[in-house]
C-alpha positions as CSV (number, residue, x, y, z in Angstrom):
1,X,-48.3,60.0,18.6
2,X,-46.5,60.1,15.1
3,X,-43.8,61.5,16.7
4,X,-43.4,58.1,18.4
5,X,-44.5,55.9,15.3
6,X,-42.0,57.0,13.2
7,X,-38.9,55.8,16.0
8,X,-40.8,52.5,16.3
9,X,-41.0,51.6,12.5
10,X,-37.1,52.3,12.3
11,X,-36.4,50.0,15.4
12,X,-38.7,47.6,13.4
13,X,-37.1,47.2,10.4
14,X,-33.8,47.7,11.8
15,X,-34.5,44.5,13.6
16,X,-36.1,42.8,10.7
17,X,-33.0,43.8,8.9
18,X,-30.4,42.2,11.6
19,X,-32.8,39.0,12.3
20,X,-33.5,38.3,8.6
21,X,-29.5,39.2,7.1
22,X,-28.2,36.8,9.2
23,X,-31.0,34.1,8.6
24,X,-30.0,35.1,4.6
25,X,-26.2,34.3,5.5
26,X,-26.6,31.3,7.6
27,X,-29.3,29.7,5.2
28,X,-27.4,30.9,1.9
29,X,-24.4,29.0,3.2
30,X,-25.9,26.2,4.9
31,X,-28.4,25.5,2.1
32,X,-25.9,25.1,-0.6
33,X,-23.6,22.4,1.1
34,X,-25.5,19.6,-1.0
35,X,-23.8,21.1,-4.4
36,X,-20.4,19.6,-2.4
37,X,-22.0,16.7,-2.1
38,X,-20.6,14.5,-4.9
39,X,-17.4,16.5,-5.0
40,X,-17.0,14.8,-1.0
41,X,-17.2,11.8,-2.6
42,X,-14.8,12.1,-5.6
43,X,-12.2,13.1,-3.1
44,X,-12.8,10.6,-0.3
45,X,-13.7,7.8,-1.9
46,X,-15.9,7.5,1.4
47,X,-19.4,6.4,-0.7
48,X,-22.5,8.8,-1.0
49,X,-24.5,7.2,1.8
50,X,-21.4,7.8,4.2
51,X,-21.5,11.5,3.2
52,X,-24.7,11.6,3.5
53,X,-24.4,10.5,7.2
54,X,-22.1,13.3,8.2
55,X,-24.6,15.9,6.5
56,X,-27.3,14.3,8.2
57,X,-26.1,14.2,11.6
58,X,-25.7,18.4,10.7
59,X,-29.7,18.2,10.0
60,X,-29.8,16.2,13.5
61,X,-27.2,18.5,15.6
62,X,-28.5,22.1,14.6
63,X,-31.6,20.7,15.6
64,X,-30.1,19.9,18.9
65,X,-28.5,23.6,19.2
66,X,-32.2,25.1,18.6
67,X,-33.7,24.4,22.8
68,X,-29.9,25.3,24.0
69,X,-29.7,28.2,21.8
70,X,-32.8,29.3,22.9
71,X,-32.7,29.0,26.2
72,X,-29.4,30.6,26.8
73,X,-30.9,33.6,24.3
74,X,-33.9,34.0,26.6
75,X,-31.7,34.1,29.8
76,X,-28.6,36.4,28.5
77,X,-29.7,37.6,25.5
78,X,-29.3,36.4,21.6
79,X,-26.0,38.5,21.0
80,X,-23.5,36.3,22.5
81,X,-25.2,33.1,20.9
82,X,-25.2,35.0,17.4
83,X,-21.4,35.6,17.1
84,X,-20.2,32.1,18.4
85,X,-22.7,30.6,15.9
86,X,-21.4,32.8,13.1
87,X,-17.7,31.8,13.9
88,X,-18.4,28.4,14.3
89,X,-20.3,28.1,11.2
90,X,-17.5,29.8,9.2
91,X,-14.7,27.7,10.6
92,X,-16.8,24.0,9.8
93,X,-17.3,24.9,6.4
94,X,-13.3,25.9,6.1
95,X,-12.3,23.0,7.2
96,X,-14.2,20.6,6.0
97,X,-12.5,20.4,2.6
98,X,-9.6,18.6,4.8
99,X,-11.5,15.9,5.8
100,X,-11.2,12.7,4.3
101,X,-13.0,10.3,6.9
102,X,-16.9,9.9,7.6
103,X,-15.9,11.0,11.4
104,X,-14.0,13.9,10.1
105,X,-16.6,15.7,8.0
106,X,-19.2,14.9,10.7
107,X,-16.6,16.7,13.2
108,X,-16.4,19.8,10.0
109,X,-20.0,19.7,8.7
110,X,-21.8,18.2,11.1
111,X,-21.0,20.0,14.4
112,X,-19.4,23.0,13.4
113,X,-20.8,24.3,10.5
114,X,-24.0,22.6,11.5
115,X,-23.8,23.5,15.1
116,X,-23.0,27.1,14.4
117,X,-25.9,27.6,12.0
118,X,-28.5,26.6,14.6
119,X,-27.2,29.1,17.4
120,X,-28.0,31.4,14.8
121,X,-30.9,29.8,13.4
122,X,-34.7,30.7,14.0
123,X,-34.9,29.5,17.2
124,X,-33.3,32.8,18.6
125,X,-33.7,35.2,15.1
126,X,-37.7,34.7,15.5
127,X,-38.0,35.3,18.7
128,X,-35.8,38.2,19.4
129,X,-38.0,39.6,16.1
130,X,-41.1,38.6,18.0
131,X,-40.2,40.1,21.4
132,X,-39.9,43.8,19.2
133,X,-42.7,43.6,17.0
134,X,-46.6,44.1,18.0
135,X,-48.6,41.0,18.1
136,X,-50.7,42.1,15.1
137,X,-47.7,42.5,13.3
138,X,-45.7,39.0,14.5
139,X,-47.3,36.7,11.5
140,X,-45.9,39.3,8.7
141,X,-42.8,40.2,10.3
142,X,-41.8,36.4,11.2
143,X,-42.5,35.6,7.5
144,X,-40.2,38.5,6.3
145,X,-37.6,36.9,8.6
146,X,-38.5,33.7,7.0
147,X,-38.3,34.9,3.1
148,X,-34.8,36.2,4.2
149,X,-33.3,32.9,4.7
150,X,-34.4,32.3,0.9
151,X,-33.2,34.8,-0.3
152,X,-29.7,34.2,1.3
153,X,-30.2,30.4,-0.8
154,X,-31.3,31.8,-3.8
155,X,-28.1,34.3,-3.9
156,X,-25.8,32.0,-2.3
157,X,-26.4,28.7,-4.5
158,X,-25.9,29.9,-8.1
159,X,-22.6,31.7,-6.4
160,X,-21.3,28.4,-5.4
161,X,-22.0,27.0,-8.5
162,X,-20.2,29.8,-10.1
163,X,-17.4,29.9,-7.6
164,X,-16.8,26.1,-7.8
165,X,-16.7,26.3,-11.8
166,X,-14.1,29.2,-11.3
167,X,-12.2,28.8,-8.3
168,X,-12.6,24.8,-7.3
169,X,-14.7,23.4,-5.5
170,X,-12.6,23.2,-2.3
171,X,-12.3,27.2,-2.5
172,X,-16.0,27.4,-3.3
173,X,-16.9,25.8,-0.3
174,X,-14.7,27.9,2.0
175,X,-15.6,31.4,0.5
176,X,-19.3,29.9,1.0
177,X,-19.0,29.3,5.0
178,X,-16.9,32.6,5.4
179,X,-19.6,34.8,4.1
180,X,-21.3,34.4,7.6
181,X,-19.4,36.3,9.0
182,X,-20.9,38.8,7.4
183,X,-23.7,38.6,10.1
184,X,-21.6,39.7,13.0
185,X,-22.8,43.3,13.2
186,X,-26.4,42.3,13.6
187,X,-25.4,40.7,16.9
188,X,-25.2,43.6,18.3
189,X,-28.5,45.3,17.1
190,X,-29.8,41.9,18.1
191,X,-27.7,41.4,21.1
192,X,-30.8,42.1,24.5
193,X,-33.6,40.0,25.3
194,X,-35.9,42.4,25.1
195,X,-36.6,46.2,24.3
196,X,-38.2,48.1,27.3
197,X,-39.5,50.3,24.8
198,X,-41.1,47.8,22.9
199,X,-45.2,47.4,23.3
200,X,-44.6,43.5,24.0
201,X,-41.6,44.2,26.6
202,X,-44.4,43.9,28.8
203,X,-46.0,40.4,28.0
204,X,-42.3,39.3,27.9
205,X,-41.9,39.0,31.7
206,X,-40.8,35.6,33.0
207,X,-42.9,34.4,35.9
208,X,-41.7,30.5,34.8
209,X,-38.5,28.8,35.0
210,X,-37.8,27.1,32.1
211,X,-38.0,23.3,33.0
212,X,-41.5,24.3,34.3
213,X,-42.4,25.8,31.0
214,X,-41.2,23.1,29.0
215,X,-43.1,20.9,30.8
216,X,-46.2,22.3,30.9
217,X,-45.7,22.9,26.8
218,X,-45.1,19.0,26.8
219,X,-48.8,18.4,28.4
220,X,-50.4,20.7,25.9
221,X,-51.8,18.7,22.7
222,X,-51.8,20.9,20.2
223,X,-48.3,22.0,20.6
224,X,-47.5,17.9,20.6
225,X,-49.6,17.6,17.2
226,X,-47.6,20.9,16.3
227,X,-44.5,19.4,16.9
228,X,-45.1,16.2,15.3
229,X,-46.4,17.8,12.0
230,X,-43.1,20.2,12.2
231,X,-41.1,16.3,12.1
232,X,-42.6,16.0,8.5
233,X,-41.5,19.2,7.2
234,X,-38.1,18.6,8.4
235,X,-37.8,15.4,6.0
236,X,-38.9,17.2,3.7
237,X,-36.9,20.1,3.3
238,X,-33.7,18.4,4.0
239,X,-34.8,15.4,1.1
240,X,-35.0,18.2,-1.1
241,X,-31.8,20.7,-0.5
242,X,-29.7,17.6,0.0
243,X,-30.8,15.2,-2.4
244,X,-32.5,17.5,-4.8
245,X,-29.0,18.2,-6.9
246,X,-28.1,14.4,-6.7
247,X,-31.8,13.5,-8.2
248,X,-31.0,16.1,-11.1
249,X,-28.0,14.4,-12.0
250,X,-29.4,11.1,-12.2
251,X,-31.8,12.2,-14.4
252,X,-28.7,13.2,-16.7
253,X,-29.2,16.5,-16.6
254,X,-25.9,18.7,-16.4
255,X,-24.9,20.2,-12.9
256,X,-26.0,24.0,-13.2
257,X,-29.4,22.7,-13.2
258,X,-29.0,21.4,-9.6
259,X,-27.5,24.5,-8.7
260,X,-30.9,26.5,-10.7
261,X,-33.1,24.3,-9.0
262,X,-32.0,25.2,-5.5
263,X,-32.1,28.8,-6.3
264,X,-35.6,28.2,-7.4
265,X,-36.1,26.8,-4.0
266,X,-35.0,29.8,-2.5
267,X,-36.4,32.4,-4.7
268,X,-40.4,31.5,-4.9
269,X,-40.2,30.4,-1.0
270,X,-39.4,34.1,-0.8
271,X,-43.3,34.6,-2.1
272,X,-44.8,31.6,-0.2
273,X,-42.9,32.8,2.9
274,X,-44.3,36.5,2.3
275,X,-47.7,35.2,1.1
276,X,-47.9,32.7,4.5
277,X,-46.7,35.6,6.8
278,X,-50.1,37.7,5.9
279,X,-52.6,35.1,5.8
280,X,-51.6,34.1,9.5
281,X,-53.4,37.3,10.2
282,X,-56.5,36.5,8.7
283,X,-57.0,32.5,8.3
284,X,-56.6,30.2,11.1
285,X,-52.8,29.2,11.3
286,X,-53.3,25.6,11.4
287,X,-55.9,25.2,8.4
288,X,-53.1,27.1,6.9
289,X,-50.6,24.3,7.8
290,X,-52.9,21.4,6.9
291,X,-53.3,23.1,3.5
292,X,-49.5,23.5,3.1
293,X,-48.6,19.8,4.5
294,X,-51.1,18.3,1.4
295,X,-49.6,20.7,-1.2
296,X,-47.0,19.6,-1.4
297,X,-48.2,15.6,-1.4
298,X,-50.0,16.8,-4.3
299,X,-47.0,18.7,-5.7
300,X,-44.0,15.4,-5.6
301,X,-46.8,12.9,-6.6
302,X,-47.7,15.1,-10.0
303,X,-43.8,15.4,-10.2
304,X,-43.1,11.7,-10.2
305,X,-45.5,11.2,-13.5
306,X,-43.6,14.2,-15.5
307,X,-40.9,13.9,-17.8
308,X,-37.4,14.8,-15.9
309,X,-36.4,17.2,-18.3
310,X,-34.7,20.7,-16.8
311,X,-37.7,23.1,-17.0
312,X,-39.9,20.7,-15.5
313,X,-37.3,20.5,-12.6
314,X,-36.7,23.9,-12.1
315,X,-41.2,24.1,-12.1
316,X,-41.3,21.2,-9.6
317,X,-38.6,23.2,-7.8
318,X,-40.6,26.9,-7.8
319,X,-43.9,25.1,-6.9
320,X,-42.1,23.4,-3.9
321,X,-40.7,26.4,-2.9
322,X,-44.2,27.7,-2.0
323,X,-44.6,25.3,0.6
324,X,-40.6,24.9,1.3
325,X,-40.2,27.0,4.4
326,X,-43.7,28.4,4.5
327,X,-44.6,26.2,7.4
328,X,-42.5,28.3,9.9
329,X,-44.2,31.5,10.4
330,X,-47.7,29.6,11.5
331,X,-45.9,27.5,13.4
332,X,-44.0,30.1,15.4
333,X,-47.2,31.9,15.5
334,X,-48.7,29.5,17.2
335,X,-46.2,28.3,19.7
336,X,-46.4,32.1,20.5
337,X,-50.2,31.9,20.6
338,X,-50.6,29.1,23.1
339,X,-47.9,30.3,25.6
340,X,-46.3,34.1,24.4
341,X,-43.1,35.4,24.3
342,X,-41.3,35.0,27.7
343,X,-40.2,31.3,26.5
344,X,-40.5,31.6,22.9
345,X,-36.8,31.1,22.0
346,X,-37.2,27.5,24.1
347,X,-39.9,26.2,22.9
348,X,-40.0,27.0,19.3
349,X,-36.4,25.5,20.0
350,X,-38.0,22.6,20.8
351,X,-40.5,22.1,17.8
352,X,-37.1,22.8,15.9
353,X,-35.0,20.1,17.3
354,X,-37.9,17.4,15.9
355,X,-38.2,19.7,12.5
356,X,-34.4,18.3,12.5
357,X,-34.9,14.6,13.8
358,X,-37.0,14.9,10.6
359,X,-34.2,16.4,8.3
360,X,-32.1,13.7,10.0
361,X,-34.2,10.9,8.5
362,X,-34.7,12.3,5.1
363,X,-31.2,12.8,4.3
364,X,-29.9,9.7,5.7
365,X,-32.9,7.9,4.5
366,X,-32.5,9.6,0.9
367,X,-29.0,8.5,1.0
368,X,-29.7,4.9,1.7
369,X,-32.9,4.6,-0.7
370,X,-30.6,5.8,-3.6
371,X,-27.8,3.4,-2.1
372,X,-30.3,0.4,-2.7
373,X,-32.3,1.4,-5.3
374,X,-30.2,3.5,-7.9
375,X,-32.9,6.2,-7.7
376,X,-34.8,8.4,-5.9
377,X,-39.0,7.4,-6.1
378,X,-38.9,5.1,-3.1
379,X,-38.1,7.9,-0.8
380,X,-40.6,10.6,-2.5
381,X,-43.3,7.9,-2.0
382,X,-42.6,8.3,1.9
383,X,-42.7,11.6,1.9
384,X,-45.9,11.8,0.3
385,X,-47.2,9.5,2.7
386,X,-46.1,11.8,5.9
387,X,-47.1,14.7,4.1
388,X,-50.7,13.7,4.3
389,X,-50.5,12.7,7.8
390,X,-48.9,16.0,8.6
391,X,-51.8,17.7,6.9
392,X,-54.7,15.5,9.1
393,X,-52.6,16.0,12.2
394,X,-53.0,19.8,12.0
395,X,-56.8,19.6,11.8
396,X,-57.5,19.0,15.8
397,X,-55.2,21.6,17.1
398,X,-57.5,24.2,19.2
399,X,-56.1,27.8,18.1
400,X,-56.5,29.4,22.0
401,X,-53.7,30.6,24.5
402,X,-53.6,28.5,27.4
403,X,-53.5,30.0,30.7
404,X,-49.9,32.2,31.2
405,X,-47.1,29.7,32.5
406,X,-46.1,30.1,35.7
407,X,-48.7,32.2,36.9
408,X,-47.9,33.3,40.8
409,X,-49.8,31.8,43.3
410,X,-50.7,35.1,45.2
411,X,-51.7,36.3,41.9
């Protein structure tokens, strides 16, 4: 028997390894297009909420990639999906520098870059992970997945800020896109649905088309309050890794500290990622959730009454990263609760694509608050208001697995 353990921990963290580098990659790069932000502007001329637009339709279309990505993943595996996602990433974020309309840098960033980042986003990344791992071991190893795609924003955003004092921003934000590419190899470790080897090969089998799934997921209410809740943290991550650098400059503060305070982002979601990923397996996911969702109400409402000085930034920003991207690994885990594996690429797809109608309205909405306004509060009032709702919308969700989809009738 230790014979065998010892081969399974390797494959284990040799999948960990492939699933959470090119979350790192994708997110590093991704994550760090709001420094370009105001650079956009300076060169187009084209207004700060029309660039906001085209990075908010990204938040929107990679979103829309997730169910597609996922499906196709679940069907033919994740390994073709991976390396068109990683070229198409790479090739936005190159050309986007050229743009100089709103429909051109929606064309770069938002359906390109954006596009490319969801096929090889966490739609397919978790569940190929989860598809390998043993259930007792899904909660920690989605959340180690999860902390990698902070660590790639807490490497990659200081580095842009570095590259575009050294090199220019329009170089900066080419060498940033082109650094996916790095994730090519793990397509291949990545590249099967499934491991035959694997102890949860065998709860992977698909009795269910996937229209059939989908629909039955749609009749299921916690996976509807789920979904909703998952809305909520979609405006609020993308209000903060948009807007977040733009907020730091208003406050007069010089540009680094935008730059710091996404890294900070990155860095201590690393330990709320990690920290979320081992209490799955021992508190009920969605008290979990609830206690996230009014965390960070808490969190932007004690912001709003401090001083704006650069510490207290770069605070606001590590206490926020606790929460940032910690919502993901309950929420995978229980979309994989209620209906396992077979469709798990699809349906947390799903719950992704609303994460991003979220991320959608908060940077559009951020944009056009800022537009009207000259600042910033307006918009964090609102998000403290849905972050409270997201928090009381968690509290009905029944934590059972409903009966397997699809089941045969014979059977």
């Amino acid at each position: 028997m230790t014979d065998l353990a010892a081969p399974r921990r390797q494959a284990m963290w040799l999948v960990l390894l492939a699933a959470g580098g090119t979350f790192a990659l994708s997110m590093g790069s991704r994550q760090s297009m709001g420094l370009f932000l105001s650079y956009l502007n300076t060169s187009t001329h084209l207004g700060v909420a029309a660039i906001s637009l085209a990075f908010a339709f990204g938040q929107l279309w990679w979103g829309l990639t997730q169910p597609i990505a996922g499906a196709i993943a679940d069907r033919w595996g994740p390994g073709r999906v991976l390396v068109a996602g990683t070229l198409l990433a790479a090739l936005g974020s190159f050309i986007a520098p050229y743009m100089t309309t709103t429909l051109g840098l929606i064309f770069a960033i938002g359906v390109l870059a954006a596009g490319g980042s969801g096929l090889a986003g966490p739609a397919v990344l978790v569940a190929a992970t989860m598809r390998r791992i043993d259930d007792n071991q899904r909660g920690m190893a989605t959340g180690v997945v999860n902390a990698c795609g902070s660590l790639g924003q807490f490497a990659v955003a200081p580095l842009a800020g570095f590259w575009i004092a050294s090199l220019g921003w329009v170089t900066a934000m080419q060498a940033v896109g082109l650094i996916v590419l790095l994730a090519l190899p793990a397509a291949w470790v990545l590249r099967r649905t499934g491991d035959a080897s694997a102890p949860a090969a065998a709860s992977a089998a698909k009795p269910q088309g996937t229209k059939a799934a989908v629909a039955a997921a749609c009749r299921h209410p916690g996976y509807l309050l789920l979904t909703a809740g998952f809305f909520v943290c979609g405006f609020h991550v993308a209000l903060l890794v948009i807007h977040l650098p733009g907020m730091v400059a208003a406050c007069g503060l010089p540009p680094q500290w935008g730059g710091w305070a996404l890294a900070m982002l990155g860095l201590f979601n690393i330990v709320g990622s990690l920290a979320i990923g081992w209490a799955t397996q021992r508190w009920r996911m969605k008290s979990l959730l609830a206690l996230l969702y009014a965390a960070r109400a808490v969190f932007v409402l004690a912001f709003l009454f401090a001083p704006k000085t650069g510490p207290v930034v770069l605070l606001f920003a590590a206490v926020m990263g606790l929460t940032y991207l910690a919502t993901v690994p309950p929420t995978a885990g229980l979309v994989a609760k209620f209906f396992g594996s077979a469709h798990m690429a699809t349906l947390f797809g799903l719950v992704m694509l609303v994460h991003q109608v979220g991320a959608f309205a908060g940077t559009w909405l951020g944009g056009k608050v800022f537009e009207w306004t000259g600042g910033y509060d307006w918009v964090w009032y609102i998000d403290i208001v849905l972050a409270v709702g997201a928090a009381l919308v968690h509290l009905p969700i029944r934590e059972a697995p409903v009966a397997p989809l699809g089941r045969p009738a014979a059977a």
